[in-house]
C-alpha positions in Angstrom: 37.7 253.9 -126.8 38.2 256.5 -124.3 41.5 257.5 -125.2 39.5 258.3 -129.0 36.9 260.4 -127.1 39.7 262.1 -124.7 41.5 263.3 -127.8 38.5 264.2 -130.2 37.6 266.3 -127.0 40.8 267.9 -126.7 40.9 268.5 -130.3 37.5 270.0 -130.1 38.9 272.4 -127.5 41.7 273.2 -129.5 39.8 274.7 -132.4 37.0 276.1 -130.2 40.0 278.2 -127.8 39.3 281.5 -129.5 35.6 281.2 -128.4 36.6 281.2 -125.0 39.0 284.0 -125.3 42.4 281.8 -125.1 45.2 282.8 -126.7 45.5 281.2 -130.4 49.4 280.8 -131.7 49.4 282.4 -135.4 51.2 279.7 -137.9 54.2 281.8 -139.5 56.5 281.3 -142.4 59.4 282.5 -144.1 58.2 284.1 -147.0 61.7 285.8 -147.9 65.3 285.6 -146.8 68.7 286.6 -147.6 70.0 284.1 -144.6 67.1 281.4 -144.0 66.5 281.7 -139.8 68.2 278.3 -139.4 71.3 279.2 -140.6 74.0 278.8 -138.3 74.2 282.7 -137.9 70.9 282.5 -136.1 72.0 280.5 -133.2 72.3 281.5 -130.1 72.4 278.2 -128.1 74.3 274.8 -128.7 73.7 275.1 -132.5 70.2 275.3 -133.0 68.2 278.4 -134.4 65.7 280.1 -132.2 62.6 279.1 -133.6 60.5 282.1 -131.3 62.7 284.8 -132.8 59.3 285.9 -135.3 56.2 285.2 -133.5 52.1 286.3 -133.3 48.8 285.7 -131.7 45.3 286.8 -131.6 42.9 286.6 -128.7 39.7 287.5 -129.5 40.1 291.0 -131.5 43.6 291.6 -130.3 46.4 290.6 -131.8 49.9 290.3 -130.4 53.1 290.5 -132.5 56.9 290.0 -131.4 60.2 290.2 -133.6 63.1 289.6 -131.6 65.3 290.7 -134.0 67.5 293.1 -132.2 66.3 295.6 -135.3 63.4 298.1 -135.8 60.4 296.1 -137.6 57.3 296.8 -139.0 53.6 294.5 -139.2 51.4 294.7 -142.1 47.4 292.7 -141.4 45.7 292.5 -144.8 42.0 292.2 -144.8 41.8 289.1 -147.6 37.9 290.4 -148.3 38.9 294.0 -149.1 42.6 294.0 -149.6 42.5 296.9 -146.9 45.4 297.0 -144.7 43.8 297.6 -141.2 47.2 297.2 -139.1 50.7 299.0 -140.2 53.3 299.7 -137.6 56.4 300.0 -137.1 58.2 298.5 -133.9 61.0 297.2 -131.5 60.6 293.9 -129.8 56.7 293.6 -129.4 53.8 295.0 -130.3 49.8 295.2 -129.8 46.8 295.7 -132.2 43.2 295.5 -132.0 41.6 294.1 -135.2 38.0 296.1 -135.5 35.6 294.1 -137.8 35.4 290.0 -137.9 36.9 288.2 -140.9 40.2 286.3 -142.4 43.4 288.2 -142.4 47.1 288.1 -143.8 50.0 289.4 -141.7 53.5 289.9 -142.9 56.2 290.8 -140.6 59.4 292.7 -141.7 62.5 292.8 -140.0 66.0 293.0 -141.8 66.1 290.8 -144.9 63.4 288.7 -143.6 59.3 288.4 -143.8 57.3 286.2 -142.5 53.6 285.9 -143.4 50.8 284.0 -141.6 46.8 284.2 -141.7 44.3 283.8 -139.0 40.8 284.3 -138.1 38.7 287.0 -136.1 35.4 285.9 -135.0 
């Protein structure tokens, strides 16, 4: 029984982390792809793709994005109330942004012949 309650608890932390200004890990996926990122191109150790090469966060109203893609990309965030894009910019490596108003939001990330899309939450 207390393992049940440990992990309900952690659980309950997990979902509550934005409310306590931690750092929340924003879901991405390929949404287009000449070569899919785990083709064998892709690899840079032992065989196996680098699953970090695409990534984003948000903490509180600031969002963090990253495309290690050795290439110049560019960040779209979509209000999905409005359809207003409130974030476009174009980068190398890494990249921050501060989301203005609270709502539910769609990023795409662009880098070469790949996008990858995600949608989170600013409270």
């Amino acid at each position: 029984m207390r393992k049940i309650l440990f992990i309900a608890l952690f659980l309950l932390g997990i979902s509550n982390a934005s409310m306590f200004g931690m750092v929340q890990e924003i879901v991405l996926n390929e949404m287009y792809s000449i070569i899919p990122l785990d083709d064998p191109e892709h690899d840079t150790v032992g065989g196996r793709p680098r699953p970090t090469q695409f990534r984003a966060s948000i903490s509180g109203n600031s969002l963090s994005v990253g495309a290690y893609t050795e290439m110049p990309a560019y960040v779209e965030v979509i209000d999905q109330a409005t359809g207003e894009v409130v974030v476009e910019e174009e980068f190398v490596d890494e990249i921050e942004a501060t989301i203005d108003q609270a709502g539910s939001y769609t990023i795409q990330i662009y880098s070469g012949n790949t996008i990858m899309t995600g949608e989170f939450e600013v409270e």
